[in-house]
C-alpha positions as CSV (number, residue, x, y, z in Angstrom):
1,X,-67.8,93.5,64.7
2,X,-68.6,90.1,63.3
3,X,-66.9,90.2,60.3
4,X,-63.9,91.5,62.2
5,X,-63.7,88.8,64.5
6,X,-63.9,86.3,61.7
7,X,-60.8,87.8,60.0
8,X,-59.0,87.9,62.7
9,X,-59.7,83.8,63.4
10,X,-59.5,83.0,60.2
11,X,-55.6,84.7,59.8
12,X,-55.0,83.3,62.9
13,X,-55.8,79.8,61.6
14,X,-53.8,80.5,58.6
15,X,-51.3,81.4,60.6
16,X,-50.7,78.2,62.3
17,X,-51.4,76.1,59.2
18,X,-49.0,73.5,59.0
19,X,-47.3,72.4,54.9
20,X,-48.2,68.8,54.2
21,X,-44.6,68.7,53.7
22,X,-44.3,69.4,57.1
23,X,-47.2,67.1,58.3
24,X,-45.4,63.9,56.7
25,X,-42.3,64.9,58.3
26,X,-43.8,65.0,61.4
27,X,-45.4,61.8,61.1
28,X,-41.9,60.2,60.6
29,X,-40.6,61.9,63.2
30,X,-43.0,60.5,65.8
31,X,-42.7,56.9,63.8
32,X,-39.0,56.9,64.4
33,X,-39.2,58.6,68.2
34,X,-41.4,54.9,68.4
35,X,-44.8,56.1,68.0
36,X,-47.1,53.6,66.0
37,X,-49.8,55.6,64.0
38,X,-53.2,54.8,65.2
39,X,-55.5,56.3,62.2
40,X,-54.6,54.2,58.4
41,X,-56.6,57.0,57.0
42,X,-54.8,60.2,58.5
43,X,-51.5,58.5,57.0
44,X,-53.1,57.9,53.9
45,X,-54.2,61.3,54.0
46,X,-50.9,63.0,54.4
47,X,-49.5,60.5,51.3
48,X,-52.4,62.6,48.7
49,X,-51.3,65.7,50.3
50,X,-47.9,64.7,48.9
51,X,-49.3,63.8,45.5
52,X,-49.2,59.9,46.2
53,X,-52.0,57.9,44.5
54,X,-52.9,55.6,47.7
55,X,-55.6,53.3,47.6
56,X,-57.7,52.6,50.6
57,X,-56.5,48.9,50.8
58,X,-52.6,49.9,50.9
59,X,-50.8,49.0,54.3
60,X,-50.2,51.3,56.0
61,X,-46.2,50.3,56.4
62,X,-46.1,50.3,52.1
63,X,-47.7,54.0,52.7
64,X,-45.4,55.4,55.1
65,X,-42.7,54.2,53.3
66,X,-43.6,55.8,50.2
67,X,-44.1,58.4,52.2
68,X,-40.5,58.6,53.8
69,X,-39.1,58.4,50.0
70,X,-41.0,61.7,49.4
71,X,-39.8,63.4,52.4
72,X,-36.5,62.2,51.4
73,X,-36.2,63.4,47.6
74,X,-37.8,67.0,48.9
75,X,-35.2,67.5,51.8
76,X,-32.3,66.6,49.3
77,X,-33.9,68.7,46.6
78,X,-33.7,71.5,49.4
79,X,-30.6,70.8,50.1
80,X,-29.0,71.2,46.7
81,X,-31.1,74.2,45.9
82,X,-29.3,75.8,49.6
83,X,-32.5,76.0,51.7
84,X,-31.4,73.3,54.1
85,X,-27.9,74.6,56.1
86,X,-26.1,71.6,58.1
């Protein structure tokens, strides 16, 4: 019984597991709806999960631009490979 019920969390988990793809586009989403993030190191966070090197001193404004550019190249790469319909 315990071992069933910790399968069927941890698919559920899975499940709802968001890409960091998805994460970053998120974050500038809420950035340009006018939210201000709160947490330097959730951003910077987000940045690695992209494959950014980000130092822990970086603004947080030089990050999430970097971090836009990234979003950017991977939604136009989509786009030419067809995943992305207008």
């Amino acid at each position: 019984m315990r071992q069933w019920l910790k399968n069927l969390l941890t698919r559920q988990k899975a499940a709802n597991a968001v890409s960091d793809l998805q994460h970053a586009i998120n974050l500038i989403a809420a950035i340009d709806a006018g939210g201000i993030p709160l947490n330097p190191a959730r951003v910077n966070a987000i940045g690695r999960a992209l494959g950014l090197e980000v130092s822990r001193h970086a603004r947080m404004e030089d990050t999430i631009a970097r971090i836009r550019e990234v979003v950017g190249a991977r939604a136009s790469e989509a786009a030419r490979r067809g995943v992305i319909n207008d």
